[in-house]
N, CA and C atoms as an extended XYZ file, in Angstrom:
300
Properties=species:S:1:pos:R:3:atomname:S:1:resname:S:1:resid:I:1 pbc="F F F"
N         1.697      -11.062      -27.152 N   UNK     1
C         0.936      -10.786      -25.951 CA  UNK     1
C         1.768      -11.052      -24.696 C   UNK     1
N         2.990      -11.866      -24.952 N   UNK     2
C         3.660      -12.479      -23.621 CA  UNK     2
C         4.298      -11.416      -23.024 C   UNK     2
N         4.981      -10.529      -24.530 N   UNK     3
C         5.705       -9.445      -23.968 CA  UNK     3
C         5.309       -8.399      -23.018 C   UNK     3
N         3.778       -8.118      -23.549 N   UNK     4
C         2.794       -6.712      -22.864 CA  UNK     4
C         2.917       -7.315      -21.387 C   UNK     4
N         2.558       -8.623      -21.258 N   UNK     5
C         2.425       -9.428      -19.910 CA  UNK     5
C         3.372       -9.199      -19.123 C   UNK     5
N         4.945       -9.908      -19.801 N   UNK     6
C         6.001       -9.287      -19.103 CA  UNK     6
C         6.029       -8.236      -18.429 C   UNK     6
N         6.206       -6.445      -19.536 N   UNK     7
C         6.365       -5.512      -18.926 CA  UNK     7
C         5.793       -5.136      -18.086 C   UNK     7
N         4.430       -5.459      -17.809 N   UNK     8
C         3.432       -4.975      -17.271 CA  UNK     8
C         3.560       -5.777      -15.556 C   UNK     8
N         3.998       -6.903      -15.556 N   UNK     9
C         4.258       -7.849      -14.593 CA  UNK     9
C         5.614       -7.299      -13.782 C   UNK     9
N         6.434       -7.001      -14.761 N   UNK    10
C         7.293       -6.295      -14.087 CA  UNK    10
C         7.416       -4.868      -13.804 C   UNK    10
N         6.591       -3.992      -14.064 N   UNK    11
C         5.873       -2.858      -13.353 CA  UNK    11
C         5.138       -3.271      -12.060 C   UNK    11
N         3.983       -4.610      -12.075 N   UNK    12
C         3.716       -3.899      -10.975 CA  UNK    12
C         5.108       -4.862       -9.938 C   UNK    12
N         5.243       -5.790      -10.392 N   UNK    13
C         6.507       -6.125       -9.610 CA  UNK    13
C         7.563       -5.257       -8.366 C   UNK    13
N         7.710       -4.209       -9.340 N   UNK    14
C         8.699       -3.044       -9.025 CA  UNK    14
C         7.791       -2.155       -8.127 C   UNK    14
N         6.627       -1.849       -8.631 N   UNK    15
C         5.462       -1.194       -7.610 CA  UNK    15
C         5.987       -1.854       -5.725 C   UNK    15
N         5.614       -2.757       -6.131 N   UNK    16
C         5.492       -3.745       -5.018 CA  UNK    16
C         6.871       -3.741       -3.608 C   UNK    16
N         7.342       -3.566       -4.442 N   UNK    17
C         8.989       -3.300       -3.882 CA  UNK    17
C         9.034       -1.880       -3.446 C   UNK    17
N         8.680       -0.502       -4.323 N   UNK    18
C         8.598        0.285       -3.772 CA  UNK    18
C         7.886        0.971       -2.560 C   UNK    18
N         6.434        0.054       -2.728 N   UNK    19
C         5.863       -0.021       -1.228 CA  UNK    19
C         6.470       -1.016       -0.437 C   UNK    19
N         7.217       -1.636       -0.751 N   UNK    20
C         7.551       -2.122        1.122 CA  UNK    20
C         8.848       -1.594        1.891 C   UNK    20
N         9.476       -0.358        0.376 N   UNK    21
C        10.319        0.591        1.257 CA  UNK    21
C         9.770        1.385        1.794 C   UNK    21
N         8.714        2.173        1.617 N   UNK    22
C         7.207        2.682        2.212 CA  UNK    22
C         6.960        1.704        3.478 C   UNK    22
N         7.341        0.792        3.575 N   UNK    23
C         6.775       -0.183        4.726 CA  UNK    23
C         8.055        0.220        5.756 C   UNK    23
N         9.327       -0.251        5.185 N   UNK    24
C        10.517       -0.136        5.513 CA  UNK    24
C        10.743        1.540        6.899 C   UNK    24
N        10.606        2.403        6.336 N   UNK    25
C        10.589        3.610        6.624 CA  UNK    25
C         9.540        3.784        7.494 C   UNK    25
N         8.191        3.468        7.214 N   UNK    26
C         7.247        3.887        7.669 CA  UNK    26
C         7.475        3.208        9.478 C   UNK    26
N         8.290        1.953        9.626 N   UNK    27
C         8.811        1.051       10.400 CA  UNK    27
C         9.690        1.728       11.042 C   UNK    27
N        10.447        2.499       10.536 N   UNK    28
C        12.069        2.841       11.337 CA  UNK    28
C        11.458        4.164       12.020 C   UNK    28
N         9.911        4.883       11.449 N   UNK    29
C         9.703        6.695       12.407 CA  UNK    29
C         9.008        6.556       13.034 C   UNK    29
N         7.626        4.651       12.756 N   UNK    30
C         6.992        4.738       13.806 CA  UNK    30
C         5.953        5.408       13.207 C   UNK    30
N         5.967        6.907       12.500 N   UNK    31
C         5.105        7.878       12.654 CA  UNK    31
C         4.740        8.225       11.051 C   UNK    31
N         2.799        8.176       10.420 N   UNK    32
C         3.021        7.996        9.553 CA  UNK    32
C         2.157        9.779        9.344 C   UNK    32
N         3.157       10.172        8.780 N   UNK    33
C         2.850       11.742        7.885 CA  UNK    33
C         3.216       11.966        6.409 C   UNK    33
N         2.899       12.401        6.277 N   UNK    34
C         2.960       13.082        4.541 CA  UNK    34
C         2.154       12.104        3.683 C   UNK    34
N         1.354       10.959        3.894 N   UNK    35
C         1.151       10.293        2.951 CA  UNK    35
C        -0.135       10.104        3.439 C   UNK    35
N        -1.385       10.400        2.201 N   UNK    36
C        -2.129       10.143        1.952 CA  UNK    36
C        -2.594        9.148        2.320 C   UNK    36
N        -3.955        9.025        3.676 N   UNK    37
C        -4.583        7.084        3.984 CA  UNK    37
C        -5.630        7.076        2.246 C   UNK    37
N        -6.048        8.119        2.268 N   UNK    38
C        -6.882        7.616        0.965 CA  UNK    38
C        -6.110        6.724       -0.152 C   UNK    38
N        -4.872        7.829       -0.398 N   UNK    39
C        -4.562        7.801       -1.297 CA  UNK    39
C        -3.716        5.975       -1.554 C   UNK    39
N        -3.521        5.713       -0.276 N   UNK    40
C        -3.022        4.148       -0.118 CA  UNK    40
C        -4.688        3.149       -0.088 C   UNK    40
N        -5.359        3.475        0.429 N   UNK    41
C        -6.817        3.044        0.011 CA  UNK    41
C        -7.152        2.847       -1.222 C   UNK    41
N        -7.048        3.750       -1.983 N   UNK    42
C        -7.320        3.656       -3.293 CA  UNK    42
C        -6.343        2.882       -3.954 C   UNK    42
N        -5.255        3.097       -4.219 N   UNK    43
C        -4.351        2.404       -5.360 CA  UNK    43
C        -4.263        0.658       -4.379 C   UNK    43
N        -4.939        0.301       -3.613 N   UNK    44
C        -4.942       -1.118       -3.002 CA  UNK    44
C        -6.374       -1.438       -3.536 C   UNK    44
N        -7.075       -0.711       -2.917 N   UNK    45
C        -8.775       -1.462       -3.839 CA  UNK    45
C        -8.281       -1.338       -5.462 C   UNK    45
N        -7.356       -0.419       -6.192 N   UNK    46
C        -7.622       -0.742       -7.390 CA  UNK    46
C        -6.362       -1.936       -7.817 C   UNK    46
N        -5.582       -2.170       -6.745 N   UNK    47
C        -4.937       -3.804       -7.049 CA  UNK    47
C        -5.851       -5.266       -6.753 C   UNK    47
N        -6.604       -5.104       -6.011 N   UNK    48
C        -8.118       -5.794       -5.711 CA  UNK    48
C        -8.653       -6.144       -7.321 C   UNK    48
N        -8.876       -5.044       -7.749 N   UNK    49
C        -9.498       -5.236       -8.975 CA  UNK    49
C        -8.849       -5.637      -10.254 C   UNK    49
N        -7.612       -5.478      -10.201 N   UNK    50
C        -6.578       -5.869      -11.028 CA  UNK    50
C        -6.176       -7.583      -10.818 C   UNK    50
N        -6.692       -7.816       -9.528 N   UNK    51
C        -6.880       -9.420       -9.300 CA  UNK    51
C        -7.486      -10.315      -10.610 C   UNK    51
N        -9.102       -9.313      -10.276 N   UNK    52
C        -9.943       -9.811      -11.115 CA  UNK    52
C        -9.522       -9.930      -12.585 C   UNK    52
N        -9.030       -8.326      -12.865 N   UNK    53
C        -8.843       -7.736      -14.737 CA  UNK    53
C        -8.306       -9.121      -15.198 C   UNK    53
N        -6.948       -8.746      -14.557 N   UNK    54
C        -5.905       -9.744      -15.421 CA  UNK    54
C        -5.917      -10.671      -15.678 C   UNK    54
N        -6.523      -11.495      -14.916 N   UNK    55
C        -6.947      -12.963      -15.518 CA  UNK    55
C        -7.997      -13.114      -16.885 C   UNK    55
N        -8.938      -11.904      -16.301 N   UNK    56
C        -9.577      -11.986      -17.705 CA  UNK    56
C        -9.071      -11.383      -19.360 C   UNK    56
N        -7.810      -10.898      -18.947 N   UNK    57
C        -6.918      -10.455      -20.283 CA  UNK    57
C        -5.743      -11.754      -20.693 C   UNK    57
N        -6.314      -12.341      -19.566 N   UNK    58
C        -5.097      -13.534      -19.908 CA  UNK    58
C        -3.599      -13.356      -19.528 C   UNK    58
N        -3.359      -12.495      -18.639 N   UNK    59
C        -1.866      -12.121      -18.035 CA  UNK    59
C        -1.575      -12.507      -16.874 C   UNK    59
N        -0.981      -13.600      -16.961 N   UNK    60
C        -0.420      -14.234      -15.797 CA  UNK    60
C         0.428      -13.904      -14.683 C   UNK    60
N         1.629      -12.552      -15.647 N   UNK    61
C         2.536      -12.475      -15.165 CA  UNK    61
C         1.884      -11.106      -14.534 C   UNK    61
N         1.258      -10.208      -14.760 N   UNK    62
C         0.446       -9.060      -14.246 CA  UNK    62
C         0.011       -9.348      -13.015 C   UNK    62
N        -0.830      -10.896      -13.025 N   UNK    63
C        -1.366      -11.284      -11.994 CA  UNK    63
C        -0.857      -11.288      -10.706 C   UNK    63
N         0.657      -11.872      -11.467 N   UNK    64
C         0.985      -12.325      -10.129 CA  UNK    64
C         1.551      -10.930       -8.778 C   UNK    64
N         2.468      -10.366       -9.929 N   UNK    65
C         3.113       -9.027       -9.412 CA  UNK    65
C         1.541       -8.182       -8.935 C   UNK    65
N         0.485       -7.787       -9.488 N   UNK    66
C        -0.270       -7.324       -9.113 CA  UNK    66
C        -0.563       -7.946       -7.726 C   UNK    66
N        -0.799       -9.310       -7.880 N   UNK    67
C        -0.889       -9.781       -5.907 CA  UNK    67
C         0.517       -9.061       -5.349 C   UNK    67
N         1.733       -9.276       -5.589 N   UNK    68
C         2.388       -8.778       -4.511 CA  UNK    68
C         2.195       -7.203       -3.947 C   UNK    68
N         1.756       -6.188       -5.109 N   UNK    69
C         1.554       -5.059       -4.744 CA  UNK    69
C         0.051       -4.852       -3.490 C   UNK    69
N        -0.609       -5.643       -4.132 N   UNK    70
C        -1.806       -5.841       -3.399 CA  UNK    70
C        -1.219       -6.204       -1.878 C   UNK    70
N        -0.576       -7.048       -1.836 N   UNK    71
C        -0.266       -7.387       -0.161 CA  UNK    71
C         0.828       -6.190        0.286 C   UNK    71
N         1.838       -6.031       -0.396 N   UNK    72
C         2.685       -4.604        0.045 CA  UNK    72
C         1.509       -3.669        0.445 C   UNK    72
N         0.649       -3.502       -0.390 N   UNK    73
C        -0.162       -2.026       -0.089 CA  UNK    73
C        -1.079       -2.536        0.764 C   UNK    73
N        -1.464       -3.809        1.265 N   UNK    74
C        -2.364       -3.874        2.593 CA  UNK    74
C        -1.754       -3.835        3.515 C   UNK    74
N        -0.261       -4.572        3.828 N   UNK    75
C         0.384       -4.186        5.025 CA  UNK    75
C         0.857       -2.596        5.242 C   UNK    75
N         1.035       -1.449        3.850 N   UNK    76
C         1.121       -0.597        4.343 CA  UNK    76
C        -0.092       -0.086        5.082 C   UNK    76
N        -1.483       -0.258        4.105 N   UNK    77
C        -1.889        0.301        4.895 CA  UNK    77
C        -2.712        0.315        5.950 C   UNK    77
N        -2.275       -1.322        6.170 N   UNK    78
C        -2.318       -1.710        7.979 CA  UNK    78
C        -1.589       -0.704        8.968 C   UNK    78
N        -0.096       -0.951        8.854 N   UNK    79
C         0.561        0.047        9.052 CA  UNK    79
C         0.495        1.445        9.677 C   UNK    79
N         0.015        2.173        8.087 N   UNK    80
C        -0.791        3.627        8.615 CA  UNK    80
C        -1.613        3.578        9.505 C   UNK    80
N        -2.409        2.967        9.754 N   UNK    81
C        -3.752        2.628       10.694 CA  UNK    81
C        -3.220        2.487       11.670 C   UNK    81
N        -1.871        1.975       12.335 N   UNK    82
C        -1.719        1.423       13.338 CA  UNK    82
C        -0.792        2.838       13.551 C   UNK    82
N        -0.219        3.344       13.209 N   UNK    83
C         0.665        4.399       13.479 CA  UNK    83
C         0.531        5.498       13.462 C   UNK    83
N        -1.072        6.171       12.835 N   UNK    84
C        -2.068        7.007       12.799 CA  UNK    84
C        -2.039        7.024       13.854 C   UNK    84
N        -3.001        6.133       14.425 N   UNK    85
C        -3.567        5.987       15.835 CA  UNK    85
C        -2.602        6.722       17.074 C   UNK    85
N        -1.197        6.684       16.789 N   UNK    86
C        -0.115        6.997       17.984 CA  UNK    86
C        -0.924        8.545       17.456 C   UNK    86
N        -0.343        8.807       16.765 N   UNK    87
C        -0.352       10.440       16.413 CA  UNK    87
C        -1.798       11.176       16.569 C   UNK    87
N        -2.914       10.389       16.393 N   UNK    88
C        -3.913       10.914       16.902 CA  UNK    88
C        -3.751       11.492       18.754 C   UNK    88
N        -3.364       10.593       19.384 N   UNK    89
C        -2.800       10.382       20.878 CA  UNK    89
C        -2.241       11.532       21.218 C   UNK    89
N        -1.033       11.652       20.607 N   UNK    90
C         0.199       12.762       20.427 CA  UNK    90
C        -0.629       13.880       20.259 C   UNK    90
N        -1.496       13.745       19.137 N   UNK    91
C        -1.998       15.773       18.585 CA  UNK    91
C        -3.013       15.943       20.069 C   UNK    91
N        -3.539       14.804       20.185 N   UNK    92
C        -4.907       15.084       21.404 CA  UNK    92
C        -4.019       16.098       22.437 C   UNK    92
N        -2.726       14.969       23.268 N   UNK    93
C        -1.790       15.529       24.174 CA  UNK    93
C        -1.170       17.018       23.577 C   UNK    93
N        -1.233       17.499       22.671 N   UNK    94
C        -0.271       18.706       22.424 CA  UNK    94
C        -1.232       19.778       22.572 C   UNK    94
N        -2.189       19.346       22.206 N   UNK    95
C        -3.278       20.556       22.044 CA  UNK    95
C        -4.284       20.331       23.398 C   UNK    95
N        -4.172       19.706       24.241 N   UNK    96
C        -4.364       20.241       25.847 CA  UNK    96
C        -5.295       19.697       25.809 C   UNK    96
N        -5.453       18.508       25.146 N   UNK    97
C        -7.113       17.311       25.128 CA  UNK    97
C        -7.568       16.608       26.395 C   UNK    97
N        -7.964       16.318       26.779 N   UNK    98
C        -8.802       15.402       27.800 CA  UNK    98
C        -8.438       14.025       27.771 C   UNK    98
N        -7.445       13.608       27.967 N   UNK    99
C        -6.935       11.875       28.085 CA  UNK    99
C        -8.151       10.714       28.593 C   UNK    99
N        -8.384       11.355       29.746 N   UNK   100
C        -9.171       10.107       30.158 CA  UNK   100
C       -10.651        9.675       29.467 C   UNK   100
């Protein structure tokens, strides 16, 4: 069982890392396009719930990496939210919107 734990710990481990080059990037344009807010919504509520699972399967090491993905994927998609917002601004201004 330690092993399943392992791999699985070190999946989401690696998850975790790959969103905070997602963080990384999303940091250096400022500007967040091509990526799905749902789709970062969703795979974070379902690390939420993977809080819960894993303990009840008895995987420690799941657990833990599952929290780090969980916090990678809330600061991303803090992030989006905050960098959305510019670009909402931007499309209003391009398309001849009403500022005040």
């Amino acid at each position: 069982m330690i092993a399943a734990d392992l791999i699985n710990g070190s999946f989401e481990l690696l998850a975790g890392l790959f969103v905070l080059n997602h963080c990384r990037v999303l940091y250096a344009h400022k500007e967040a396009r091509g990526v799905s807010l749902a789709r970062v919504a969703f795979f974070t509520l379902w690390g939420f719930w993977n809080l819960y699972y894993y303990p009840t399967l008895q995987q420690p090491l799941s657990f833990y990496g599952g929290l780090f993905v969980v916090a990678a994927n809330a600061v991303y998609l803090g992030m989006m939210f905050r960098y959305r917002a510019k670009l909402v601004d931007e499309h209003e201004t391009y398309l001849g919107g009403d500022r005040s």
